[in-house]
C-alpha positions in Angstrom: 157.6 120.6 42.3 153.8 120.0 42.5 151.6 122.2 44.8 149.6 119.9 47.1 146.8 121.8 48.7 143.3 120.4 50.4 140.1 121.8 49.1 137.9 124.4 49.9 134.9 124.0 51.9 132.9 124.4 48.6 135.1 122.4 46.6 134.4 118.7 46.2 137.5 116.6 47.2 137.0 113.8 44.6 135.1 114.2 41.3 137.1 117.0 39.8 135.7 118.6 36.5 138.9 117.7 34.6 138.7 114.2 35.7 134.9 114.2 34.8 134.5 112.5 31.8 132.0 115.1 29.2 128.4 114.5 29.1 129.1 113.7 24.5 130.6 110.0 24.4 130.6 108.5 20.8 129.2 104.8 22.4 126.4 103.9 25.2 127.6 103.4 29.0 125.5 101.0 30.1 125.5 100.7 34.3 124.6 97.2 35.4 122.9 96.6 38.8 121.7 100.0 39.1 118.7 100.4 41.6 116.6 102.8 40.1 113.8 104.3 39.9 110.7 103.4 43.0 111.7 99.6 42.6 114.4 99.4 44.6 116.0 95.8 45.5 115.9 94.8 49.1 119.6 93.9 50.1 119.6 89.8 50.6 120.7 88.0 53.8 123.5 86.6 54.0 123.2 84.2 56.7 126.7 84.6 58.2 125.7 84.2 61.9 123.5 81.2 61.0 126.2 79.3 59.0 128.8 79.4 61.6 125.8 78.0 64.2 125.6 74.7 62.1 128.9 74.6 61.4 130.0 74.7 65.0 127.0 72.6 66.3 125.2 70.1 63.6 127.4 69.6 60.7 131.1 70.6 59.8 131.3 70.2 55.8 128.3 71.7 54.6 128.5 74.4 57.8 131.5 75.2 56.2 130.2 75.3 52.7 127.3 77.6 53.7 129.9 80.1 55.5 131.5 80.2 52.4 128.1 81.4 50.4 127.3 83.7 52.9 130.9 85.3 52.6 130.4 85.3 49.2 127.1 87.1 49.3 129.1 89.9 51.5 131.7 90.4 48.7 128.8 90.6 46.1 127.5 93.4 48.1 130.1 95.2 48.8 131.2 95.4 44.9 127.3 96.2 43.9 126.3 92.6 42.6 123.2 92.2 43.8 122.4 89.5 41.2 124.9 87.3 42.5 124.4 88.2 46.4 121.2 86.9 45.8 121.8 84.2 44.2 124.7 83.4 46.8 122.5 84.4 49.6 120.0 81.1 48.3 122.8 78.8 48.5 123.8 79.8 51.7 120.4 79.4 53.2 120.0 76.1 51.0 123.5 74.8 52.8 122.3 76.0 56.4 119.0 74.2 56.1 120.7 71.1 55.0 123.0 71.1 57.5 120.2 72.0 60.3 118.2 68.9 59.0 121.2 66.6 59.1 122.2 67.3 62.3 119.2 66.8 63.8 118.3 63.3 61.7 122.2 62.3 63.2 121.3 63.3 66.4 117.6 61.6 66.7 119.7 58.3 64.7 122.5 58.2 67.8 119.4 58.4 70.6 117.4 55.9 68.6 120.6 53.6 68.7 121.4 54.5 71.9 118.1 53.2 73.5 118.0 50.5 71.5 122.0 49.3 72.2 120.9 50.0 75.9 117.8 48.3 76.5 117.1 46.3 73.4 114.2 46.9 72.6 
């Protein structure tokens, strides 16, 4: 029977030295979408709070679309993808901007129509 035990206050709990892999590997690791160095990405938006604004109050399908982009640049995140956030995070704003400018163009259409149906001018 295995001896389970918690470790030390010196010990590190994870990254054990036998599960370390040695510092001699017979190939190149190479570590994608690594910040490093001074340059440093900044983190992109992911318009979450904006998306679901249009969705609920100027246009359904592409509010919809645009809170699927901007859940998709929170699962790029969270894996490390900052390539793809980004480029998720420009479709998202792309979508809420469309949808913005739609709903206000049907809005100003239906009071255009309105005064005209109304008054006939």
């Amino acid at each position: 029977m295995p001896v389970v035990c918690q470790p030390g206050p010196g010990e590190p709990s994870l990254y054990q030295p036998q599960f370390m892999p040695s510092n001699s590997y017979p190939y190149t690791i190479y570590m994608n979408n690594v910040p490093g160095g001074p340059e440093h990405r900044q983190v992109p938006k992911d318009y979450l709070v904006e998306s679901l604004l249009v969705t609920i109050f100027c246009c359904l399908i592409s509010g919809l679309i645009a809170v699927m982009y901007s859940y998709e640049t929170r699962s790029a995140l969270g894996r490390g993808d900052l390539m793809d956030a980004q480029r998720s995070s420009q479709k998202a704003r792309s979508m809420v901007l469309f949808s913005l400018l739609f709903g206000v163009f049907v809005s100003v259409s239906w009071v255009i129509y309105v005064v005209v149906a109304l008054y006939g001018i």
